[in-house]
C-alpha positions as a Markdown table, in Angstrom:
| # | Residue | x | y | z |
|---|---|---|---|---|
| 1 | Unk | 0.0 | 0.0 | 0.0 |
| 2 | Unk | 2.8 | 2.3 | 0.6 |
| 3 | Unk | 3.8 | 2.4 | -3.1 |
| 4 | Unk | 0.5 | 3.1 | -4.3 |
| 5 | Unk | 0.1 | 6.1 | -2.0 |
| 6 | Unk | 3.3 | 7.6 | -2.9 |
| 7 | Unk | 2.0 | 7.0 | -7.1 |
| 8 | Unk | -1.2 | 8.8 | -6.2 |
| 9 | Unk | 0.3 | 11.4 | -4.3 |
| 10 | Unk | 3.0 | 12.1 | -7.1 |
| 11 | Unk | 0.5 | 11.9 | -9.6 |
| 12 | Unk | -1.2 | 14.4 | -8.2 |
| 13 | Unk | 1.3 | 17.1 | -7.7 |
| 14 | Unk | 2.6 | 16.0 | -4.4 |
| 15 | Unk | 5.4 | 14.8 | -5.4 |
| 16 | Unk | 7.8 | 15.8 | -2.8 |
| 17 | Unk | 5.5 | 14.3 | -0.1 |
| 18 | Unk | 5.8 | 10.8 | -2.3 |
| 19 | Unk | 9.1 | 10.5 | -2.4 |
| 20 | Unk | 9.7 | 9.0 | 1.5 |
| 21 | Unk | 6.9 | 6.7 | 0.7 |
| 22 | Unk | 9.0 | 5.5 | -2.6 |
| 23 | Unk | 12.2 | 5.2 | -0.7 |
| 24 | Unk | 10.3 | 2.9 | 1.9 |
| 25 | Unk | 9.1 | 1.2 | -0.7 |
| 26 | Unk | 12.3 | 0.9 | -3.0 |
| 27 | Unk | 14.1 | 0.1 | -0.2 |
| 28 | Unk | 11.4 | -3.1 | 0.5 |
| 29 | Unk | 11.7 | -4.2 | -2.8 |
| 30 | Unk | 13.7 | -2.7 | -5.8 |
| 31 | Unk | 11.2 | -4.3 | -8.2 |
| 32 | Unk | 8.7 | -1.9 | -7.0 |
| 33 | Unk | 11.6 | 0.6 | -8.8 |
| 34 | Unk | 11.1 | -1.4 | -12.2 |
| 35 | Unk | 7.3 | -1.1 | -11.8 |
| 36 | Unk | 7.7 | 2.8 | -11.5 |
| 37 | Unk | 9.1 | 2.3 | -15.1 |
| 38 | Unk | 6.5 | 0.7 | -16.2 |
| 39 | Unk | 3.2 | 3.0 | -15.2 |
| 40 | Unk | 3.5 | 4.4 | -18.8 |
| 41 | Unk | 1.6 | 1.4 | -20.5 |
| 42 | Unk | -1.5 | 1.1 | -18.1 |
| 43 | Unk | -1.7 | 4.9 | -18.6 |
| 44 | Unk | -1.2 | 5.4 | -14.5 |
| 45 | Unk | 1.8 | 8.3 | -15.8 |
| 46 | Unk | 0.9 | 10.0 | -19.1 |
| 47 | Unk | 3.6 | 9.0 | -21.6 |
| 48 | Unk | 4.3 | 12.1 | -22.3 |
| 49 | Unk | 8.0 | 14.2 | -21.5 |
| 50 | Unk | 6.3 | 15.5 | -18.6 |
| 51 | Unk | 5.4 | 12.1 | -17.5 |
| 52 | Unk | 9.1 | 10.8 | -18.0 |
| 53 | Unk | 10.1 | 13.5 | -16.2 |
| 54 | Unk | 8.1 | 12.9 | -13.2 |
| 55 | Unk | 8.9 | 9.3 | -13.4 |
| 56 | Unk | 13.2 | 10.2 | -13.7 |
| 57 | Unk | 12.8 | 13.0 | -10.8 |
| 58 | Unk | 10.9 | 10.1 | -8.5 |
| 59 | Unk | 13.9 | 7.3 | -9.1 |
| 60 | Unk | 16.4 | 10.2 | -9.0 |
| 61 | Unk | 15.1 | 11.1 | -5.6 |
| 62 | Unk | 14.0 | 7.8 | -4.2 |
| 63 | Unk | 17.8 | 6.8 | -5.0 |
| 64 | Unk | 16.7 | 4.6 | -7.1 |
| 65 | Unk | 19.2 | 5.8 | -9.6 |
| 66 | Unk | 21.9 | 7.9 | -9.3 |
């Protein structure tokens, strides 16, 4: 549950509150890292370059990636 509230949260402009949440998570399970990747397809994140952006700045600051 706590990934999902840090995706709604950052998907709805809160993104520096979501980023705690994504760390927790991350650090849980770095699949839940990969998934982040992923929200493009089901539409969850717009693919769009605003999207990827969001989606770079959240790995970025989850330490996710460097």
């Amino acid at each position: 549950m706590v990934y999902w509230h840090a995706v709604a949260l950052a998907t709805n402009g809160r993104v520096a509150d979501s980023i705690p949440l994504f760390r927790r998570a991350f650090a849980a399970d770095r699949n839940w890292a990969e998934l982040t990747r992923r929200l493009f397809k089901p539409g969850i994140i717009p693919d769009t370059p605003k999207g990827h952006a969001l989606v770079e700045q959240i790995l970025r600051e989850a330490g996710a990636i460097e």
